[in-house]
C-alpha positions in Angstrom: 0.0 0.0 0.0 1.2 3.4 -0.8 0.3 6.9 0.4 1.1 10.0 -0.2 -0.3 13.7 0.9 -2.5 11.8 3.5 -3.0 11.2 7.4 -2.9 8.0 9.0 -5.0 8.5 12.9 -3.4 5.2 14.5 -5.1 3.7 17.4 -3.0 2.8 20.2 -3.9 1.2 23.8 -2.5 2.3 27.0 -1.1 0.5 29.7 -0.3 2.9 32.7 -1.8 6.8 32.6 0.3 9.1 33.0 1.1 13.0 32.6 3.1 13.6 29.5 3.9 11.6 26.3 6.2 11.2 24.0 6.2 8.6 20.5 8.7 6.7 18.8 9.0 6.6 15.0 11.1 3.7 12.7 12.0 4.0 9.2 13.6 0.7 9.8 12.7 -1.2 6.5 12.0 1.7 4.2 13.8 2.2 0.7 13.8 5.7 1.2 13.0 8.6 3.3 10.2 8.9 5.6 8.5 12.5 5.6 6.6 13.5 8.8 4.9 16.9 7.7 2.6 17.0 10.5 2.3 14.9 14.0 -0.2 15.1 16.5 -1.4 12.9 19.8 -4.5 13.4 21.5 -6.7 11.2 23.5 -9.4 8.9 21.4 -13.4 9.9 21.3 -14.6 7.1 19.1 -13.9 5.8 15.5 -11.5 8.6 13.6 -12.5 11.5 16.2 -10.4 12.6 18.8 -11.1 14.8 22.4 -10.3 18.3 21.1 -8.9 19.9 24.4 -6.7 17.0 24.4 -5.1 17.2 20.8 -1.5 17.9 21.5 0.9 19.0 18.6 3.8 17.0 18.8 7.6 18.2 17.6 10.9 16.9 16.8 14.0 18.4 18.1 11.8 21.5 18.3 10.8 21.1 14.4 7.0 20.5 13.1 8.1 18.2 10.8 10.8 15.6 10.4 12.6 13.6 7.3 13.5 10.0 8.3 16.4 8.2 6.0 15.9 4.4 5.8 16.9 3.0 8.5 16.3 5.5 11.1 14.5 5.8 14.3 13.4 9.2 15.8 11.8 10.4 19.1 9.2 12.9 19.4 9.6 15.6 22.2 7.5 14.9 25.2 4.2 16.6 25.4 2.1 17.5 28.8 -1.5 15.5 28.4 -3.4 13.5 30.6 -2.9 10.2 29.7 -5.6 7.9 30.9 -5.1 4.6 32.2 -6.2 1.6 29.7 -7.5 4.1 27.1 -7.0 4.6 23.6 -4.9 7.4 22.3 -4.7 8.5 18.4 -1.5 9.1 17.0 -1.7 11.3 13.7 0.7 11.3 11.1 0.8 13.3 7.6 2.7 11.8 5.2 4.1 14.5 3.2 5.6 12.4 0.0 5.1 9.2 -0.9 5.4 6.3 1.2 4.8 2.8 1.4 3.9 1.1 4.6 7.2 -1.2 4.7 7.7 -0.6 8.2 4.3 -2.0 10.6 3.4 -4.0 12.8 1.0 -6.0 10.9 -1.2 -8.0 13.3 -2.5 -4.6 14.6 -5.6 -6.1 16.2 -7.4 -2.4 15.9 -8.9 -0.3 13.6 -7.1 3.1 12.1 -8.0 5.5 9.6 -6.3 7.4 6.9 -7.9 10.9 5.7 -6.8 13.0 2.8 -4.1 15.6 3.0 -2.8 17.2 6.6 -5.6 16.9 9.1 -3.6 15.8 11.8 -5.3 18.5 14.2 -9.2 17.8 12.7 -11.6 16.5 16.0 -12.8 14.2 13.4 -12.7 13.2 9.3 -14.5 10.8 7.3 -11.9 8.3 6.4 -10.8 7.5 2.9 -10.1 3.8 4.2 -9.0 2.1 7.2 -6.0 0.4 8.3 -5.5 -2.6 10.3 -1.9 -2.5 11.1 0.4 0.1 12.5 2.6 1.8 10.3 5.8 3.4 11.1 4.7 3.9 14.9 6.5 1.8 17.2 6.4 2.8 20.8 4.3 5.4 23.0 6.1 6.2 25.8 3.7 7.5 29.2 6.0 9.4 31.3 4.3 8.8 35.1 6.6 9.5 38.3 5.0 6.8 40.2 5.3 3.9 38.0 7.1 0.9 39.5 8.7 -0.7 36.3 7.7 -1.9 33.3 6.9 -5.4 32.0 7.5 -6.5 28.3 6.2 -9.9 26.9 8.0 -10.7 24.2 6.9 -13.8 21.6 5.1 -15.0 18.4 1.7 -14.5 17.7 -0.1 -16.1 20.6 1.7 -12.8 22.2 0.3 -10.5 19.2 -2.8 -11.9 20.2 -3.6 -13.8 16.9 -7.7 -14.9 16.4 -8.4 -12.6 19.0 -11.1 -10.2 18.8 -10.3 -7.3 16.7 -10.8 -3.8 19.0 -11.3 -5.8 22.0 -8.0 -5.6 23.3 -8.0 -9.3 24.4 -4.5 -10.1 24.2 -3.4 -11.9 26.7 -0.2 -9.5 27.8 -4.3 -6.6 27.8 -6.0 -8.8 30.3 -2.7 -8.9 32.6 -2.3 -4.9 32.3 -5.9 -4.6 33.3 -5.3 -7.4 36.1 -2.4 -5.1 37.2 -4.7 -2.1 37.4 -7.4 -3.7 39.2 -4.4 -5.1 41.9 -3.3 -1.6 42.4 0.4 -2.3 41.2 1.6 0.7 39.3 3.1 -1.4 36.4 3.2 -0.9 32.6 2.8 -3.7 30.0 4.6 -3.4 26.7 3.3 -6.1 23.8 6.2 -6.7 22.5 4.9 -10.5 20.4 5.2 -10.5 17.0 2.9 -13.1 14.8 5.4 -15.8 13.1 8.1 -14.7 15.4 10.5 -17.6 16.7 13.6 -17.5 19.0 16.7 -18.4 16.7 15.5 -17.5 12.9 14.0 -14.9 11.1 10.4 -15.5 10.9 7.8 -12.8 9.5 10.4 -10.7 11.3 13.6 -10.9 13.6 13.6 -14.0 15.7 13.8 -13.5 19.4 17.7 -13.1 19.5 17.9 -10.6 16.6 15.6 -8.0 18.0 16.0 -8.6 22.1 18.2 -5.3 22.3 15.9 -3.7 20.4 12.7 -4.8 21.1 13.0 -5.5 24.9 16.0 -4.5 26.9 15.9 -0.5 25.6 12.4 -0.1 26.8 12.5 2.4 28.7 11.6 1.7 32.5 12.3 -2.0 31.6 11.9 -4.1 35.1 10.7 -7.5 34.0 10.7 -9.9 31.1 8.3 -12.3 29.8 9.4 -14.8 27.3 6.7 -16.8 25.5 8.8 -18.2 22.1 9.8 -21.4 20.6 6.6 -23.0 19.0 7.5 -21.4 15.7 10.8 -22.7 15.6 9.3 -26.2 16.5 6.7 -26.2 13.7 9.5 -25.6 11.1 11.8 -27.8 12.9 11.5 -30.7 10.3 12.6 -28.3 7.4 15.8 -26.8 9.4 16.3 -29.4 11.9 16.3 -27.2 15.0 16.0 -29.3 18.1 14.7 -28.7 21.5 18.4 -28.4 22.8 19.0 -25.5 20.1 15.7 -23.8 21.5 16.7 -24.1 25.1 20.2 -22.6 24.1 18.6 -19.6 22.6 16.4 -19.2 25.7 19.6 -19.2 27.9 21.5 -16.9 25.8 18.2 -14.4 26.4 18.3 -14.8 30.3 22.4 -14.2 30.4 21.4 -10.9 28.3 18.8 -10.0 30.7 20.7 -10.6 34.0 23.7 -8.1 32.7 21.1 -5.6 33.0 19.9 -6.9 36.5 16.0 -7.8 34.5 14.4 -11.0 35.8 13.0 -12.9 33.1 9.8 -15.6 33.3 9.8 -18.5 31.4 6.3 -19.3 29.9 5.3 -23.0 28.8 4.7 -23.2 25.0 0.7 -24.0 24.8 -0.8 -27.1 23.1 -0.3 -27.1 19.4 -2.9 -30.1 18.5 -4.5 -32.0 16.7 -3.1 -31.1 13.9 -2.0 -33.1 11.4 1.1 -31.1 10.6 2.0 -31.4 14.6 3.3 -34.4 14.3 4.4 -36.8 17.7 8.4 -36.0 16.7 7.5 -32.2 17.0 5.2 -32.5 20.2 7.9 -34.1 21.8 10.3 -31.2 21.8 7.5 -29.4 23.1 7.2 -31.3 25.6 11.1 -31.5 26.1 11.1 -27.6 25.9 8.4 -27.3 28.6 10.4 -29.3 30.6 13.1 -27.2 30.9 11.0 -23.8 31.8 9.3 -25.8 34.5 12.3 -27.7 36.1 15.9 -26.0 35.0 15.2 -22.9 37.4 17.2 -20.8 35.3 14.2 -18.6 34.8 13.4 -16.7 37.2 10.2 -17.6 37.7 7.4 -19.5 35.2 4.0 -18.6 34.1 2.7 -22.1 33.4 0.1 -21.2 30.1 0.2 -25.1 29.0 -1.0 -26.1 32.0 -3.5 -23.3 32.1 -5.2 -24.1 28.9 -4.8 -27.5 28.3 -7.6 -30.2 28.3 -7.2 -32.5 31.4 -8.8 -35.5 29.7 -7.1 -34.1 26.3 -3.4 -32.7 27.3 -1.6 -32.2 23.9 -5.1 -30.1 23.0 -6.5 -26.8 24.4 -9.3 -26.8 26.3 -12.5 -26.5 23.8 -13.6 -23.1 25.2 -9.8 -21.8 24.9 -9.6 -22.7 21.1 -9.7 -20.5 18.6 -10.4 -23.2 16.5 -7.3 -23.5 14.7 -5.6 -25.9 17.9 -2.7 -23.1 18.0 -4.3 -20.2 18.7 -6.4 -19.3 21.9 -9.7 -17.6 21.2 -10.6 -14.3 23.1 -11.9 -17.1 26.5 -8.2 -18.4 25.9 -6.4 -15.2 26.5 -8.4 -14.2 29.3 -7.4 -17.2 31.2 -3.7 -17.0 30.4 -3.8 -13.2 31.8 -6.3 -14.2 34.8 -3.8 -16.9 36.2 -0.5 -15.0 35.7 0.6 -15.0 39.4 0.8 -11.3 40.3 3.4 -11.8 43.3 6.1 -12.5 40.3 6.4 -8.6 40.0 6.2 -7.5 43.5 10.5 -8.7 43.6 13.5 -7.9 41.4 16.0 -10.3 40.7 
């Protein structure tokens, strides 16, 4: 998809409130430069309109407008604005010259909008079409003094919240922030999952070692890791003959990088993957071998048992009927509200 001389309103879900903001921009996989003409951030009404006393103009370096060369990655300046908890904000971006949309987040999960020319600032526009992923936007970042830390789940798309509800915000990594609200703790959740993502190769995207720097240990406020990865890398297994030892390396090369920063990292169990006929007993197996070493190696520091939290008693190797999307790998919306309802809470109340 290409645009040009138009306004993409992106739809983004926050974790904690807070009292100013600030966004992160990536020209990562573009082919050419990125032209910002316009930016704005205000707090969501419904569909494409915003609150108007909350529309914020938003600046770079001090500049309206910004030129990204491929490759590059730019912060906005921070902005004052009452960021509500667990609310939607609308990030508004004119795209000045021609652009492709070569660097999203496809599995998006929410509905945005695109309007012609600069209306960055309009309360409201009818839309010229609507966008389910999120282009070139890759991190809102809620400044609040009394935030404890921040947790980032990182992982395929089980993490991205694949089959879920579209707008519902039913991730599973949602229904913990929301859990985490309700508890009183003053923690952030940052979705960091990725749909095809695995821990050794590239998958749709970086696989868990490529993009941990990146992706995980420069988030800002970063206190906690959850690591829910591998089942990727097992269902491609018989092509590149990864094993459950190679998996299990990876995952231990992704706690050593954690503890050099002093970040505890939980391990969480790799759900059931069948029937299906392409999950073959061989692959099932490592699964199971895998699963076996977040539960009983204690070199996590803690683990968030998922398998055992959807899985069928009288059918193990299967989810539970009501947690199954219906494709036996996904979870359906029922699904990812149990795997963020059973998440022990205490985990975050330490530090390593």
């Amino acid at each position: 998809m290409r645009l040009y001389d138009q306004t993409v309103r992106l739809v983004v879900r926050t974790s904690v409130g807070g009292e100013r903001v600030r966004i992160r921009l990536s020209n990562e996989y573009g082919d050419r430069p990125l032209v910002i003409g316009a930016a704005h951030i205000a707090v969501r009404d419904s569909a494409a309109s915003i609150v108007p006393a909350t529309d914020r103009t938003l600046t770079f370096g001090g500049r309206p407008t910004v030129r990204m060369l491929p490759g590059a990655v730019v912060l906005s300046d921070p902005v004052a604005l009452a960021v509500p908890p667990l609310h939607d904000l609308a990030v508004s971006l004119h795209l000045a010259d021609s652009s492709r949309l070569s660097t999203a987040h496809p599995l998006a999960l929410q509905t945005s909008y695109v309007g012609h020319g600069n209306v960055t600032g309009e309360r409201a526009f009818a839309p010229e079409t609507t966008l389910v992923v999120w282009p070139y936007l890759v991190g809102v970042d809620v400044v609040n003094p009394s935030v404890a830390g921040v947790i980032v789940a990182i992982g395929n798309s089980i993490t991205d919240g694949a089959r879920s509800t579209r707008d519902a915000n039913a991730r599973w990594p949602s229904v913990l922030a929301a859990r985490l609200a309700r508890d009183g703790q003053p923690l952030a959740v940052v979705n960091a999952g990725i749909s095809g993502g695995r821990v050794l190769t590239h998958g749709t995207g970086p696989s868990a070692l490529a993009r941990f720097e990146r992706d995980v240990l420069a988030t800002p406020g970063l206190t906690h890791v959850i690591l829910l990865e591998g089942i990727n890398d097992i269902g491609r297994s018989a092509v590149d003959g990864v094993t459950a030892d190679d998996i299990i390396f990876g995952y231990r090369q992704l706690i050593t990088r954690a503890h050099e920063r002093g970040i505890p990292v939980f391990g969480a169990t790799l759900t059931p993957a069948g029937p299906r006929a392409s999950f073959t007993p061989a692959l099932e197996a490592k699964r199971a071998a895998v699963n076996a070493f977040i539960r009983t190696s204690h070199e996590f520091d803690g683990v968030i048992d998922f398998d055992a939290m959807t899985r069928d008693p009288a059918h193990p190797l299967q989810f539970l009927p009501a947690y199954d999307s219906g494709d036996h790998l996904h979870p359906g919306d029922a699904g990812y509200r149990a795997m963020g309802e059973a998440i022990d809470l205490t985990l975050f109340r330490r530090r390593r």
